[in-house]
MOPAC internal coordinates of N, CA, C and O (Angstrom, degrees):
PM7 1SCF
backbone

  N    0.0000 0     0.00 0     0.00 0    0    0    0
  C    1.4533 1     0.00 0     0.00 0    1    0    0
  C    1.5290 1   109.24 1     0.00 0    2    1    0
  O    1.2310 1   119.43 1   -33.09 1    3    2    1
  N    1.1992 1   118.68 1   146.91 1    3    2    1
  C    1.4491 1   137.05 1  -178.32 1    5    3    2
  C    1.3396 1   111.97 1   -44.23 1    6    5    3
  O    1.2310 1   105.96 1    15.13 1    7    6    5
  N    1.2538 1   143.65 1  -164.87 1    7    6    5
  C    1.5636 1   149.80 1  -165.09 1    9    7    6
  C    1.5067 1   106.00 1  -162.64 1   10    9    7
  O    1.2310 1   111.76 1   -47.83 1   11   10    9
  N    1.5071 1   133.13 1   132.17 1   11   10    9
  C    1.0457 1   139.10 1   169.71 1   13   11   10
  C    1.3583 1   119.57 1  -100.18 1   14   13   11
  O    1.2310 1    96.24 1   -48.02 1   15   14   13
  N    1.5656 1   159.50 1   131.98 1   15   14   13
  C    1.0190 1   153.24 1   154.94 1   17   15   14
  C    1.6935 1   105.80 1   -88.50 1   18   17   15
  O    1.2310 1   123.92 1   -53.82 1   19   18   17
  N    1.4789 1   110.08 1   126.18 1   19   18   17
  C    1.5500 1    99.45 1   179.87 1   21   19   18
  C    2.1348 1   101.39 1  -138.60 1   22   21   19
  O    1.2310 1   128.89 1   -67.82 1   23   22   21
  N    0.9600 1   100.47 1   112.18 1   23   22   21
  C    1.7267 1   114.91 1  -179.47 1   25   23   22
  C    1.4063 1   106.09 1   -91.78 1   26   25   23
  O    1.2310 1   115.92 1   -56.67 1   27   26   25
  N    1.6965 1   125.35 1   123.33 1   27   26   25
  C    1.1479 1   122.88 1   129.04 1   29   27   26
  C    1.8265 1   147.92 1   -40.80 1   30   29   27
  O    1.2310 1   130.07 1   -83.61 1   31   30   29
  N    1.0399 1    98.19 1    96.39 1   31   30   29
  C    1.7020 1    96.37 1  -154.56 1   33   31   30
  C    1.7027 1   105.91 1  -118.80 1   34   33   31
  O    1.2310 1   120.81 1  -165.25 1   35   34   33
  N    1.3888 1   116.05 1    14.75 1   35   34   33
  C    1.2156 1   130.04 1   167.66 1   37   35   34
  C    1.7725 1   102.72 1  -126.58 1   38   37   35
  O    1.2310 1   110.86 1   -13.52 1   39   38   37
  N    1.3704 1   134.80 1   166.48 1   39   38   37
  C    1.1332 1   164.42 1   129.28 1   41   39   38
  C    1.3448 1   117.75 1   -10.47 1   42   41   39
  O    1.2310 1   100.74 1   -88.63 1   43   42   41
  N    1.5140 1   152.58 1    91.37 1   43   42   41
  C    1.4745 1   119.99 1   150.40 1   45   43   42
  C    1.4480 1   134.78 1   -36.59 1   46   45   43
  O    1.2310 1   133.80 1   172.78 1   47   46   45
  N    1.0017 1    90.93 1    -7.22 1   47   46   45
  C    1.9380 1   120.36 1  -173.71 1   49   47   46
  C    1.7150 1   100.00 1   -37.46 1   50   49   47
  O    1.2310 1   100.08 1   -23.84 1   51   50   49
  N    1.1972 1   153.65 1   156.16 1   51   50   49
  C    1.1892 1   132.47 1   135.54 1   53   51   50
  C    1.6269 1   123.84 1    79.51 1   54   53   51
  O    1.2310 1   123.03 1   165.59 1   55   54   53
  N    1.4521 1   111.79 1   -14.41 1   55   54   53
  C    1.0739 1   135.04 1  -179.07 1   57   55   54
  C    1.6519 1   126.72 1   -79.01 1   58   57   55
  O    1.2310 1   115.18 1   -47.79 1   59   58   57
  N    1.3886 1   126.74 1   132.21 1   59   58   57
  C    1.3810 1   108.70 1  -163.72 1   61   59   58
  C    1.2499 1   106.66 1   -77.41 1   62   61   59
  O    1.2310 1   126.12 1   -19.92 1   63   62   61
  N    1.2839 1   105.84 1   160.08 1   63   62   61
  C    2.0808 1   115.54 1   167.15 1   65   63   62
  C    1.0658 1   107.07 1   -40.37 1   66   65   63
  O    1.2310 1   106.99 1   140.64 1   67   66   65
  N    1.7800 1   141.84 1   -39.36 1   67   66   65
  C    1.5204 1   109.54 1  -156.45 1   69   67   66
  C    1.6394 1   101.25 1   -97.86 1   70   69   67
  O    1.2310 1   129.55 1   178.96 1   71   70   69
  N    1.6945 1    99.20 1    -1.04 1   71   70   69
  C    1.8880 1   107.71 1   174.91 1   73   71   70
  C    1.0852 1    88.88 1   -79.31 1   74   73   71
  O    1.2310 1   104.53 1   136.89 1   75   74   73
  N    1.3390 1   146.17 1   -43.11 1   75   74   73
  C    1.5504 1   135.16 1  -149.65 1   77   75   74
  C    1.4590 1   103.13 1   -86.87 1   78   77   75
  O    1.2310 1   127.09 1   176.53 1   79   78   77
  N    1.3172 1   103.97 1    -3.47 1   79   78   77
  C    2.0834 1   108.44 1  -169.02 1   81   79   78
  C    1.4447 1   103.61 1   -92.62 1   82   81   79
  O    1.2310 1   128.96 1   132.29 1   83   82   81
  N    1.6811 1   100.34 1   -47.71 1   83   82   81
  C    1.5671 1   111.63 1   172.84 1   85   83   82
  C    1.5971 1   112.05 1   -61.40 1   86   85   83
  O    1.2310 1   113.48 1   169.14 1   87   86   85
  N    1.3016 1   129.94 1   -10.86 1   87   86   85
  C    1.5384 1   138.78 1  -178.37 1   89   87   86
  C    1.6917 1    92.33 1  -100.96 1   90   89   87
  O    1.2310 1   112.28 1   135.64 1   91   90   89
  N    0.9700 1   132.16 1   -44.36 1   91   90   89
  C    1.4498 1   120.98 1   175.74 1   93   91   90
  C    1.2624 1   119.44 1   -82.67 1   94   93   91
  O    1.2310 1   129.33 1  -173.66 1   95   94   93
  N    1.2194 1    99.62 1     6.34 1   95   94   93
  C    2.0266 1    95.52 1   176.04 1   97   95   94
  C    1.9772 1    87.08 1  -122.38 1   98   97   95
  O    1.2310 1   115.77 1  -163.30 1   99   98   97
  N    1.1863 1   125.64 1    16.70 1   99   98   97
  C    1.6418 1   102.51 1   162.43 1  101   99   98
  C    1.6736 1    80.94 1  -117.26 1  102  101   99
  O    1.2310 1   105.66 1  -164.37 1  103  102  101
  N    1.2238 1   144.20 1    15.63 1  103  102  101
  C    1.3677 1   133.01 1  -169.05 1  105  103  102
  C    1.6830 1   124.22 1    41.30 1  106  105  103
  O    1.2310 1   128.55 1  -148.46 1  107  106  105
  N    1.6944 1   101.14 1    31.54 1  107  106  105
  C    1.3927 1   102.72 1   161.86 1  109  107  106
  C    1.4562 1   117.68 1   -83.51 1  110  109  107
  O    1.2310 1   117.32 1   -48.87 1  111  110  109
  N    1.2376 1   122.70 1   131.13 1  111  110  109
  C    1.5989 1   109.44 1  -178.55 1  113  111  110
  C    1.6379 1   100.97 1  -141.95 1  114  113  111
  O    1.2310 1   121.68 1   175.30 1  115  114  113
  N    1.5562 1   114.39 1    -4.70 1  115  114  113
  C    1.8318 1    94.19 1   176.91 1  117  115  114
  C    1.8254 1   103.76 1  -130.06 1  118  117  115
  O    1.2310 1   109.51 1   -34.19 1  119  118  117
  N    1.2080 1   137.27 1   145.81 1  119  118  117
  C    1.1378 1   133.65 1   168.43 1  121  119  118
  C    1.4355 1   114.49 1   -12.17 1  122  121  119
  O    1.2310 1   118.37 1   -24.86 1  123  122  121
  N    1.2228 1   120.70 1   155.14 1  123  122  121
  C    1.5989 1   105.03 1   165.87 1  125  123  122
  C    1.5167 1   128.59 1    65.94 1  126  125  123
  O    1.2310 1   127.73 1   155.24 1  127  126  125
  N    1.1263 1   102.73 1   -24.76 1  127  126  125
  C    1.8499 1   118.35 1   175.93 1  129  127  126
  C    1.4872 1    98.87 1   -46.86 1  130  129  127
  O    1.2310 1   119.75 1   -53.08 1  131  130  129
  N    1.4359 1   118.07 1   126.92 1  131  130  129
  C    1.3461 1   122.41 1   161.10 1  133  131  130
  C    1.3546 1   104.65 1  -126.32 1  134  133  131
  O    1.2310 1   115.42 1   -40.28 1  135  134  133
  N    1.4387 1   126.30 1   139.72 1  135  134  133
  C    1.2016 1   175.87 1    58.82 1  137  135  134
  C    1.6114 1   121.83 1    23.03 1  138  137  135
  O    1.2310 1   127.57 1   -42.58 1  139  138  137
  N    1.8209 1   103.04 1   137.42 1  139  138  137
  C    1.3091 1   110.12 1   173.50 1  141  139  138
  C    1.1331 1   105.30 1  -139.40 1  142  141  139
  O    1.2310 1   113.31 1   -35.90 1  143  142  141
  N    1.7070 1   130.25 1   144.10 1  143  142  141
  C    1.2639 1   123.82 1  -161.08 1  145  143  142
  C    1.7098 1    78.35 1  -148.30 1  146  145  143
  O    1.2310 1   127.47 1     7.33 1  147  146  145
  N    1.5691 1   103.24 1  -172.67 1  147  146  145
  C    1.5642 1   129.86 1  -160.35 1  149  147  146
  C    2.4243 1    86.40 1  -122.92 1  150  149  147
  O    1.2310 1   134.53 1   -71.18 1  151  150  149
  N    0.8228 1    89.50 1   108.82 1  151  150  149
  C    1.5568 1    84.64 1  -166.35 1  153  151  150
  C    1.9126 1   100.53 1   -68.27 1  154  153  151
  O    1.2310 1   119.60 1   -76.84 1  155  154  153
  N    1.1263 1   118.37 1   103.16 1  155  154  153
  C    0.9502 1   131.89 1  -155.80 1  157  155  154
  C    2.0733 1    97.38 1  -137.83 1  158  157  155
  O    1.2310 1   119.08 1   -55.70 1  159  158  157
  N    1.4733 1   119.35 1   124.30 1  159  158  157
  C    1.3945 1   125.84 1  -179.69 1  161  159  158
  C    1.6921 1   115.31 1   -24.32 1  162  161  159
  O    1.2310 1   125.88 1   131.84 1  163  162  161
  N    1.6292 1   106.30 1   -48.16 1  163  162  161
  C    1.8525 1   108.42 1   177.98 1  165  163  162
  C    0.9757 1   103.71 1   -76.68 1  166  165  163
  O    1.2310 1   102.63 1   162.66 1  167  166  165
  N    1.6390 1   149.44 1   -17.34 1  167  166  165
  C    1.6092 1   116.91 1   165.72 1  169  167  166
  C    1.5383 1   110.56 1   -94.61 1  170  169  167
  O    1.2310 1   116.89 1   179.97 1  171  170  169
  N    1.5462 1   123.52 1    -0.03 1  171  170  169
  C    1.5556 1   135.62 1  -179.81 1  173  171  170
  C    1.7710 1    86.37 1   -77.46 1  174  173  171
  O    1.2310 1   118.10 1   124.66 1  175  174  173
  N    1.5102 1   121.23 1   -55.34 1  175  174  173
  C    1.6346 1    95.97 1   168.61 1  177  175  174
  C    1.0258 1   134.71 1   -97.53 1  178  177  175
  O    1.2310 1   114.54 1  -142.20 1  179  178  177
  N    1.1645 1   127.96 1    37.80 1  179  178  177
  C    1.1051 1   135.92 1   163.70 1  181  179  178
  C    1.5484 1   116.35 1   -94.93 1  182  181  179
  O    1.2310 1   123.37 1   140.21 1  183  182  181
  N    1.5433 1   111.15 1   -39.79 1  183  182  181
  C    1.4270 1   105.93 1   151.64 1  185  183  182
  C    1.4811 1   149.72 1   -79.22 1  186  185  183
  O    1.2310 1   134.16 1   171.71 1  187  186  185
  N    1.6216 1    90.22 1    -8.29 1  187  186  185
  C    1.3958 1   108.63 1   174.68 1  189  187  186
  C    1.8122 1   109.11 1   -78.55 1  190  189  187
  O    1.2310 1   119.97 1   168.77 1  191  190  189
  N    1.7564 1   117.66 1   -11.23 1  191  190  189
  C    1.3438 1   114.87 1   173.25 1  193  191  190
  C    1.4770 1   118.39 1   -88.71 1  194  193  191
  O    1.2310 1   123.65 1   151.01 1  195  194  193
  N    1.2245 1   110.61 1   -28.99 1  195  194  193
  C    1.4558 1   119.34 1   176.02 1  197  195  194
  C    1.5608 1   127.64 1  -111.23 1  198  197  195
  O    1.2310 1   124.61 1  -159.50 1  199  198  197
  N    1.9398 1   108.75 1    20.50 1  199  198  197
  C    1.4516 1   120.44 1  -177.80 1  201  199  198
  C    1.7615 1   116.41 1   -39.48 1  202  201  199
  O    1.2310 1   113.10 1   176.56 1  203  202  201
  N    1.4916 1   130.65 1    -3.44 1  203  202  201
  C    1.3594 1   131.60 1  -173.75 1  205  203  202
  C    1.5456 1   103.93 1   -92.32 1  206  205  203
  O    1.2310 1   131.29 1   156.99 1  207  206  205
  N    1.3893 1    95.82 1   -23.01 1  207  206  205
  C    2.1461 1    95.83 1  -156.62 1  209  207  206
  C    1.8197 1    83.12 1  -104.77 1  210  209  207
  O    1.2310 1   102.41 1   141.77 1  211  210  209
  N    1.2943 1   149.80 1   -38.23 1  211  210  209
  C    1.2314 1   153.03 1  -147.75 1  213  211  210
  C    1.7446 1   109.79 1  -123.63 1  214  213  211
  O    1.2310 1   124.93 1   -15.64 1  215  214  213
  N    1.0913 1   108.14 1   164.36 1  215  214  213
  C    1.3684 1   126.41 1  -160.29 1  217  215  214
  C    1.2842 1   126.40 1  -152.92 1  218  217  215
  O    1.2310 1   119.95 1   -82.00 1  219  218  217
  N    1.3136 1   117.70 1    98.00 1  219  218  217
  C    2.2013 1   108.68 1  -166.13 1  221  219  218
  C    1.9291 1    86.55 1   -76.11 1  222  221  219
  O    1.2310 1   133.80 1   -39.25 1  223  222  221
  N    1.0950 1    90.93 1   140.75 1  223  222  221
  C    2.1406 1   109.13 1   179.63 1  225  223  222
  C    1.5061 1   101.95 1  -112.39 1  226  225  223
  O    1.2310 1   122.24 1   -71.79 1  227  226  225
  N    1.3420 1   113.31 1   108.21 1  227  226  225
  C    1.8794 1   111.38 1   155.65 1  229  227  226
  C    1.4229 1    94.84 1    61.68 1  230  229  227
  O    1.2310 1   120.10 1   180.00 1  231  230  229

């Protein structure tokens, strides 16, 4: 199965609880944090809810 790269490139700063829940369930927690996942439909929406704070890389 395919591979996702997903970067925090906004702030949790300012962000609501259920954005900050969706950031603690991809285990992004500092600026810049990049991430690798199995590109699978539940992390395709999981970034499709918070596309302002996150970023798919390469």
């Amino acid at each position: 199965m395919a591979e996702i790269t997903v970067k925090l490139v906004r702030s949790r700063i300012g962000s609501s609880p259920a954005q900050r829940k969706l950031l603690d369930s991809l285990g992004l927690k500092r600026r810049e944090q990049v991430k690798t996942f199995q590109d699978t439909p539940a992390i395709r929406g999981i970034i499709a809810k918070i596309p302002h704070l996150v970023a798919i890389v390469g």
